[in-house]
C-alpha beads as a LAMMPS data file, in Angstrom:
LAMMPS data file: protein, C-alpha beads

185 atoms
184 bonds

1 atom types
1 bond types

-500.0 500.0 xlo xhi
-500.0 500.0 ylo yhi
-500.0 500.0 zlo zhi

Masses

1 110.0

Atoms # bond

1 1 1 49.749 -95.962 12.664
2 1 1 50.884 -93.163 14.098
3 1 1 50.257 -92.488 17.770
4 1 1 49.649 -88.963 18.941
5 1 1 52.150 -88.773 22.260
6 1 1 50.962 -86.036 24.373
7 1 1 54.106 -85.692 26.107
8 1 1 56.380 -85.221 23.363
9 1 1 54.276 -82.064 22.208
10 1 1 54.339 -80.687 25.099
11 1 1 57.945 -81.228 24.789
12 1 1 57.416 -79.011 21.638
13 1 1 54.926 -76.629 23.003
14 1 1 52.614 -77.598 20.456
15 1 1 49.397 -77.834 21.208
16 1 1 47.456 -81.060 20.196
17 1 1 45.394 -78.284 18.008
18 1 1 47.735 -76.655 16.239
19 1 1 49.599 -79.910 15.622
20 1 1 46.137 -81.437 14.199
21 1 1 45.846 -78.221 12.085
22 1 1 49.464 -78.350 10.795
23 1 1 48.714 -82.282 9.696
24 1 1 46.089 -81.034 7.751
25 1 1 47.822 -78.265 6.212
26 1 1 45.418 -75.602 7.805
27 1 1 45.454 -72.120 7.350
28 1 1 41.900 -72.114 9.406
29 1 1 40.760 -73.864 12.341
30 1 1 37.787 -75.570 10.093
31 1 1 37.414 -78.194 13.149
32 1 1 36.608 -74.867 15.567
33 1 1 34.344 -73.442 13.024
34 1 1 32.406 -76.529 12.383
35 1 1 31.900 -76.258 16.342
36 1 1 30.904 -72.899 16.515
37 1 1 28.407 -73.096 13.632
38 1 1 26.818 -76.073 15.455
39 1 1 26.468 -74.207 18.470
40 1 1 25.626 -70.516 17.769
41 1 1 22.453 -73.082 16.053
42 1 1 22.333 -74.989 19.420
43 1 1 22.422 -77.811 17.151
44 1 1 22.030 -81.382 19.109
45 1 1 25.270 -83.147 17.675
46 1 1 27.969 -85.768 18.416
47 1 1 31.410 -86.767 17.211
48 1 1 31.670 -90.221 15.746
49 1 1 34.161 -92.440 13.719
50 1 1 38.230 -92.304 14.291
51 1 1 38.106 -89.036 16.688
52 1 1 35.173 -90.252 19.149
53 1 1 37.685 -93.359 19.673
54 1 1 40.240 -90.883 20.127
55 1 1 38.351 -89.534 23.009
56 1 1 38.425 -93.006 24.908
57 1 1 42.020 -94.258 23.750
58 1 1 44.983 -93.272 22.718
59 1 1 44.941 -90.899 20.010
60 1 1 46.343 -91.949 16.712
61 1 1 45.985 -88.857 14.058
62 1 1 43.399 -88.948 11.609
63 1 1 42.167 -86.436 9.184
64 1 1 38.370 -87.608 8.960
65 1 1 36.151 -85.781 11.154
66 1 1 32.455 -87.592 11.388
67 1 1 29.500 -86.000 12.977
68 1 1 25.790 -86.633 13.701
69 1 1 23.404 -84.087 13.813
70 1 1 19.502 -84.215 14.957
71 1 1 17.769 -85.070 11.661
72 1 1 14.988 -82.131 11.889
73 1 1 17.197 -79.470 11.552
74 1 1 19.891 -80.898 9.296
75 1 1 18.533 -78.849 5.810
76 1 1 18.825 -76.025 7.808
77 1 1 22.182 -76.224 8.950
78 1 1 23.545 -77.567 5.849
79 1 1 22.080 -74.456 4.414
80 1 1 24.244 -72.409 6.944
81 1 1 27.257 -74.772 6.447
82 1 1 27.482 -73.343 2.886
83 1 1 28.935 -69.861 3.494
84 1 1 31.906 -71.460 5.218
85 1 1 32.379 -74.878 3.519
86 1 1 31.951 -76.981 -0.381
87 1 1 29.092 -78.693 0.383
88 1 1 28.522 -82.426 -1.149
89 1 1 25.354 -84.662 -0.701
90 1 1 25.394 -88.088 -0.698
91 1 1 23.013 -90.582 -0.183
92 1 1 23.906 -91.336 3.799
93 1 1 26.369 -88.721 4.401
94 1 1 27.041 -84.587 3.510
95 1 1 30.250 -83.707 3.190
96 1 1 32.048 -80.684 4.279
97 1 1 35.458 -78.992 2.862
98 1 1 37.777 -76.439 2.670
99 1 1 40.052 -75.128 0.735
100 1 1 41.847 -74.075 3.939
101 1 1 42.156 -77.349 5.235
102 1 1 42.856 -81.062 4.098
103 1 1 40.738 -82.283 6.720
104 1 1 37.732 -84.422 5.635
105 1 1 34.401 -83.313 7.902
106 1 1 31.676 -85.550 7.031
107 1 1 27.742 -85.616 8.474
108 1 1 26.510 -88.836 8.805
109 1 1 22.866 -88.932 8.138
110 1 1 22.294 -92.526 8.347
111 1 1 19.416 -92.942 11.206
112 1 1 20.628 -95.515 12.324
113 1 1 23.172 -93.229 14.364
114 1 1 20.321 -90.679 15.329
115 1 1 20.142 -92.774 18.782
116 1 1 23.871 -91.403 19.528
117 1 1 22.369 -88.243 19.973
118 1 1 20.964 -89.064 23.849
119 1 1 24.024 -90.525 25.310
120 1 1 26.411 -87.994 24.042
121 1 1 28.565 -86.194 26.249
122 1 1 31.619 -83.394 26.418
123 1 1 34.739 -84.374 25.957
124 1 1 38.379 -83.116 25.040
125 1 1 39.670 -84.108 21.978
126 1 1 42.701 -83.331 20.540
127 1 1 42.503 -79.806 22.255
128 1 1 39.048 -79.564 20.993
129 1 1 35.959 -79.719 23.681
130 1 1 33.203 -81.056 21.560
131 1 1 29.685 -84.023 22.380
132 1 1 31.439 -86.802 21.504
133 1 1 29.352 -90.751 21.310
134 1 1 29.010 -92.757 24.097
135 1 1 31.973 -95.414 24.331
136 1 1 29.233 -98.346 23.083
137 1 1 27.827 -95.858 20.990
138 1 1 31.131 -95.185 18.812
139 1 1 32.040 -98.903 19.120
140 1 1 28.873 -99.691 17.478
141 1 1 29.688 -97.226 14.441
142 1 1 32.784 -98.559 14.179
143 1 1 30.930 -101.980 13.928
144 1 1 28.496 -100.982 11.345
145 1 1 31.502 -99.707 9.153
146 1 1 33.358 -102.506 9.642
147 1 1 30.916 -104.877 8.377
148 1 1 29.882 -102.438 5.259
149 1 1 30.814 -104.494 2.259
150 1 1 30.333 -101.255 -0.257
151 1 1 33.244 -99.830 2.401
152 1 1 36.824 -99.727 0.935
153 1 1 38.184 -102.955 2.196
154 1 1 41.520 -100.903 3.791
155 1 1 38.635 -98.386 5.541
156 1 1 36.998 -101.434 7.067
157 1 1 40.880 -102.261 8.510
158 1 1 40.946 -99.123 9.965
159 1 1 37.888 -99.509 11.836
160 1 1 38.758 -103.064 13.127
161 1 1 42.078 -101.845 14.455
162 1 1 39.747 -98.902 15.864
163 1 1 37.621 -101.627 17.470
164 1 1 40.484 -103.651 18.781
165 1 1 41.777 -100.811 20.657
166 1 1 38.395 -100.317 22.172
167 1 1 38.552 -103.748 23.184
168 1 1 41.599 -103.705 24.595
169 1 1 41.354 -100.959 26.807
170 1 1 37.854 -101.745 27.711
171 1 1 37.481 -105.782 27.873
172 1 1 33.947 -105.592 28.671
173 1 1 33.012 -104.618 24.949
174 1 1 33.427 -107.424 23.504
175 1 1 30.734 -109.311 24.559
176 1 1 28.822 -106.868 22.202
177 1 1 30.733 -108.160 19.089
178 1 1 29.034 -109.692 16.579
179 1 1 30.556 -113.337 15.742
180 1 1 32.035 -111.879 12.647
181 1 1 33.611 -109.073 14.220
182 1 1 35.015 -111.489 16.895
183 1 1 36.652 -114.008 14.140
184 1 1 38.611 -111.168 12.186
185 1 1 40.020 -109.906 15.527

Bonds

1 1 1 2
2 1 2 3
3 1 3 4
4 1 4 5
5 1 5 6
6 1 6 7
7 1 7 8
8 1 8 9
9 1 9 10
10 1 10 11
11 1 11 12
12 1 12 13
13 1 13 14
14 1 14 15
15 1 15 16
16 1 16 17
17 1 17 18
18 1 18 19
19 1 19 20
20 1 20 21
21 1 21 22
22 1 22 23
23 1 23 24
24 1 24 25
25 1 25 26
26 1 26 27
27 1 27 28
28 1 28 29
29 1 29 30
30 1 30 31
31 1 31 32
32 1 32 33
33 1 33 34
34 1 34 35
35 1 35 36
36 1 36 37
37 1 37 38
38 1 38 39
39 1 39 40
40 1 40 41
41 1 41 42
42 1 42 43
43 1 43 44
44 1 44 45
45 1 45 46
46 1 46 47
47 1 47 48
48 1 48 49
49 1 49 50
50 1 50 51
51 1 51 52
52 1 52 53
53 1 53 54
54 1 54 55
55 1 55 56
56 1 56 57
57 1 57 58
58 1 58 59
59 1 59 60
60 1 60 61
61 1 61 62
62 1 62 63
63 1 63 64
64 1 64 65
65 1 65 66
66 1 66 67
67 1 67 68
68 1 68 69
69 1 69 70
70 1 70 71
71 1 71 72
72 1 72 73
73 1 73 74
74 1 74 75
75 1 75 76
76 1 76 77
77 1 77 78
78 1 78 79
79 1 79 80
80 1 80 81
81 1 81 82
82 1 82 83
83 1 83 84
84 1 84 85
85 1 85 86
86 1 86 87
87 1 87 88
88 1 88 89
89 1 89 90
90 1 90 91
91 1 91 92
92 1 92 93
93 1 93 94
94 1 94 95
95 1 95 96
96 1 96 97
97 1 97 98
98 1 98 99
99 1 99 100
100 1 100 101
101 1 101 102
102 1 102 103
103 1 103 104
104 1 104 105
105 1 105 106
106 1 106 107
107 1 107 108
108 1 108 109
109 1 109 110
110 1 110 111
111 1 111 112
112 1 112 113
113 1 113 114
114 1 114 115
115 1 115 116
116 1 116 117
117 1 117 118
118 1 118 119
119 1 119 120
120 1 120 121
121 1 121 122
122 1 122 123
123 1 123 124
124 1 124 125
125 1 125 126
126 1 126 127
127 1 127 128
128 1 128 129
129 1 129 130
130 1 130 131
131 1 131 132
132 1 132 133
133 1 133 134
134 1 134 135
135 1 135 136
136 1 136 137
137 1 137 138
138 1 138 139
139 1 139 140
140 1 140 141
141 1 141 142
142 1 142 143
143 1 143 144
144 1 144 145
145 1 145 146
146 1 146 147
147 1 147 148
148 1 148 149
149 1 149 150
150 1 150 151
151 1 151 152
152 1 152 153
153 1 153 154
154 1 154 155
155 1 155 156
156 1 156 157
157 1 157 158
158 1 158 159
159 1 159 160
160 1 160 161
161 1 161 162
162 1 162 163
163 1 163 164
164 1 164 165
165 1 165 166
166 1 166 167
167 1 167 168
168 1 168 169
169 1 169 170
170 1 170 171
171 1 171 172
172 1 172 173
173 1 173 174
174 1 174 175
175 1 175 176
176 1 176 177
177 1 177 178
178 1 178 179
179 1 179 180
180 1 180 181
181 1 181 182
182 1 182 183
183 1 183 184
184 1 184 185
């Protein structure tokens, strides 16, 4: 894994977003117009996946940007989200893309995560100030996709490291492990 060391772009004078853009091979900010778009429709979202536990921990780079939207509007916004992105449907997620960008937007539409919606708050990431999951909130996701057996079995990896980290830098958390969380870590 590779961490993201604040210092050392600064170092650079790189900004965390144009360094996020560059690893993604941008020639748009997709991230900042997936943000505006959700806006200008004052649309009730929140971050989820490997950049909410960015917002709480150390970053480590990822290219996978998950969101939650409110579930009454979604159609509607997915109907806007076509004029700026390729547009695929799948049974518990849409996904977004650009040709601009090798970054991987995805809206979860599982309801399951609708709760996230309430907690949410504002939050810097990566350079980026978007509603991000509450810290039990995104632990939870991660928990859900860990345990997914249809889930790539490296993907479900990635989310346990996510959830150790958690852990680690927040001990009280794991008292809200499942057992079978708790015996793989």
């Amino acid at each position: 894994m590779f961490t993201l060391g604040v210092s050392a772009l600064k170092r650079t004078h790189m900004t965390q977003k144009v360094f996020l853009n560059a690893l993604a091979n941008g020639q748009a900010d997709v991230i900042q117009e997936l943000l505006d778009l959700m806006n200008s429709m004052n649309l009730p979202y929140c971050v989820i996946g490997d950049l909410a536990v960015n917002a709480y921990v150390e970053p480590v780079v990822s290219l996978d940007l998950e969101v939650v939207i409110a579930a009454e509007p979604l159609a509607e916004f997915v109907h806007a989200a076509e004029s700026k992105f390729t547009v695929k449907r799948f049974e518990h997620s849409v996904s977004l893309e650009s040709a601009k960008s090798a970054l991987r937007m995805q809206l979860q539409i599982d309801s399951r995560y609708q709760s996230f919606l309430a907690n949410a708050s504002l939050k810097n990431i990566l350079g980026y100030e978007m509603m991000v999951a509450a810290l039990e909130d995104v632990l939870q996701g991660k928990v859900w996709a860990a345990l997914d057996p249809l889930r790539r079995k490296s993907k479900r990896q990635k989310d346990l490291a996510d959830i150790l980290r958690l852990v680690e830098s927040y001990p009280h958390l794991r008292e809200r492990l499942p057992e079978a969380i708790q015996q793989l870590l």
